[in-house]
N, C-alpha and C positions, 0 to 999 in steps of 0.2 A: 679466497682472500683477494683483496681489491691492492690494487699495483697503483702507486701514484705514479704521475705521468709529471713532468716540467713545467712552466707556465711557458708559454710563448714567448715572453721577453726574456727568461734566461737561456731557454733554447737557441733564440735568436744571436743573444750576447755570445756564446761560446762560438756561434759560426762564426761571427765576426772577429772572435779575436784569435782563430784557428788559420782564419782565410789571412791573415798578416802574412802567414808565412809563406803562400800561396794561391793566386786569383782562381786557376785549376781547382785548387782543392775548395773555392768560395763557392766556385758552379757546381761541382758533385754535390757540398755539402746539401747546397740549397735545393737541389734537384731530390737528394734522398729524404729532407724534411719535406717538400711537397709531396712527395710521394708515400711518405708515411702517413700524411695528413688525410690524403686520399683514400687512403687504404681504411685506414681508422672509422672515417666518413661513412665508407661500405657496410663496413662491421655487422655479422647479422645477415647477410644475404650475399650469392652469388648468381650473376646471369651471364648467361653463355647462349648461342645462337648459331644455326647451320649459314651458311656463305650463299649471300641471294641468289645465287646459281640455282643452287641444289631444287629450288621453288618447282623449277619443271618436271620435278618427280614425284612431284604431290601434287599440281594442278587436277580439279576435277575429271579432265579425260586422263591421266596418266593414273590416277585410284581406279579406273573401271576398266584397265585394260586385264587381262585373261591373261597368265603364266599357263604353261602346260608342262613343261619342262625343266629339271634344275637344272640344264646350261641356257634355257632362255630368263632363270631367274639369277643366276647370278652372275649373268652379264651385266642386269643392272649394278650390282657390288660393283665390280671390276670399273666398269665405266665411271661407277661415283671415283674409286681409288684413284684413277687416270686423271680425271676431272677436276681432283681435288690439287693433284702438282702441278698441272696448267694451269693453272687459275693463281697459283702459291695461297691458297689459303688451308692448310695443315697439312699432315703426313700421307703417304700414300696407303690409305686404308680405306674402304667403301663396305659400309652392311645396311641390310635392307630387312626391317621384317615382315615377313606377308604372312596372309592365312589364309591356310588350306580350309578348302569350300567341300561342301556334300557330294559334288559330283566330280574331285579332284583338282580342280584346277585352282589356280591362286591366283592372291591380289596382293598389291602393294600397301602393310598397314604405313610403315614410316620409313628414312631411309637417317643415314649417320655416315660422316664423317670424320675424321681424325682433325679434331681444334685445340690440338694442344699447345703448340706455338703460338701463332696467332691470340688465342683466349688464357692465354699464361696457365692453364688447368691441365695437369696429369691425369686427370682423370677422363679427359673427354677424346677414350678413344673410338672407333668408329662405333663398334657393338656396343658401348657402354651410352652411345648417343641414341642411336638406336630406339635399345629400347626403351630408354628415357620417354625418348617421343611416345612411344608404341604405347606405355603403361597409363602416360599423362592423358593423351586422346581420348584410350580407351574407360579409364577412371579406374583402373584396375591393379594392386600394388603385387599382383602375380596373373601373368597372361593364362595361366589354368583355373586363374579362381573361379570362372564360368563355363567352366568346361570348352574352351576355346581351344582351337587347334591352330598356332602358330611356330613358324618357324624362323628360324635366322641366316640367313648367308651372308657371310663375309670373305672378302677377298683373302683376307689370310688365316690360318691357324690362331690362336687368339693366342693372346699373352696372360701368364696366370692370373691377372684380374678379370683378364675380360672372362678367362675361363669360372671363374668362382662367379661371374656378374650372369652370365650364363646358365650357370644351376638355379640360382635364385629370380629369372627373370619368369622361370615359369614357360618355356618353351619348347616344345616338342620334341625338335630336332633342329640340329646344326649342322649347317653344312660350309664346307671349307674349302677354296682357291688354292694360293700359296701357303708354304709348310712353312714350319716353324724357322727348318734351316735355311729357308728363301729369304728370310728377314733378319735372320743372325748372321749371313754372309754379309749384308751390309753394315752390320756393326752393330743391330739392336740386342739389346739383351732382353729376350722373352719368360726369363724369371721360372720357377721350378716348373715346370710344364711336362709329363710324364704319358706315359704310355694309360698308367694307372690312375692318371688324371682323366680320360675317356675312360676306363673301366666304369669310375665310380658314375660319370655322366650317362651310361648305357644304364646302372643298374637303378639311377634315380628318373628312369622311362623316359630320357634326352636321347634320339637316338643320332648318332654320328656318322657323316659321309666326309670323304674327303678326295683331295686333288681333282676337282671339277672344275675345270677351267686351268688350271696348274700353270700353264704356261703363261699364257694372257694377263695373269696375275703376279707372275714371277717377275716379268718384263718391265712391269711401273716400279715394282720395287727395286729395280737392278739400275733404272735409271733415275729414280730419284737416288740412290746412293751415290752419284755421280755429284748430283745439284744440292741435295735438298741438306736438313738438321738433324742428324740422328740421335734427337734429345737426350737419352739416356745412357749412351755410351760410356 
């Protein structure tokens, strides 16, 4: 069903004869009708973007360097999460996907940070950016559809979306920083996130590591609760 919308000139007319009672309420008005206009404009597309920083994690020599270890790989996590409250361009969350190679060692395929503030999108949190990138690069709408072996580290425990974004991204195995209640002591709410939430990721051949890094990842989260927006509180 098609929704009429106002002309411009009666739109216009009501702000102006609203704003009488108030110059304040002349500038919100007019400030919420630009911004509907904007928005309308958009209609049909969203774009969203990692924070120019982050660029030095994907430069040519930073794609070829050699992981051997998951606390040398999810330092890069941890670093992006740190990185990301220095800078103030989104929440303290950092994930990286690489893939494991024939003779074990990994490489960086993408890396995500939390742009939810900053890009007004709930959805864009570190893993869900991620693997955005990881699937977009690779042309692939499941990182198994070619029998590929990749994995995800993130600085924290995911939150129920990131965990269901998780299942469906097609990923090996996940490995995890900060716990759940590392991120609920600051005030976020991590949504139904269960024991038996990992069950079902084990039994769909995602296998799970956690508190790797634990501390180091706990610490950005403890100190952005000091500074930072704990959007969904």
């Amino acid at each position: 069903m098609m929704l009429s919308t106002p002309s411009n000139a009666a739109a216009n007319s009501a702000v102006t004869a609203f704003a009488a009672l108030s110059g304040v309420v002349l500038a919100a008005s007019t400030l919420y009708l630009n911004r509907s206009a904007m928005k309308r404009s958009r209609s049909g597309s969203v774009s969203w973007d990692l924070p120019e920083w982050a660029a030095e994690y994907t430069t040519s020599e930073a794609l070829k360097r050699v992981y051997r270890t998951d606390e040398e790989m999810m330092k890069v996590a941890v670093d992006l999460s740190r990185r990301n409250v220095e800078e103030n361009t989104g929440g303290p969350f950092g994930s990286v996907i690489f893939e494991r190679l024939a003779d074990g060692t990994a490489r960086i395929v993408s890396v995500g940070c939390n742009r939810v503030v900053p890009m007004n999108n709930s959805g864009l949190h570190g893993e869900t950016v991620a693997i955005q990138i990881a699937q977009a690069q690779l042309g692939l709408y499941s990182l198994r559809a070619e029998g590929g072996n990749f994995e995800l580290f993130t600085s924290c425990e995911p939150c129920c979306m990131c965990l269901g974004a998780t299942l469906w991204s097609g990923v090996n195995r996940i490995v995890c920083a900060a716990a759940k209640g590392d991120a609920s002591a600051i005030g976020f709410d991590e949504g139904p996130v269960f024991d038996e939430s990992y069950d079902h990721l084990e039994r769909a051949g995602v296998k799970v590591e956690r508190n790797v890094l634990r501390e180091a990842a706990a610490e950005v989260l403890s100190n952005y609760g000091k500074i930072g927006v704990i959007y969904n509180a």
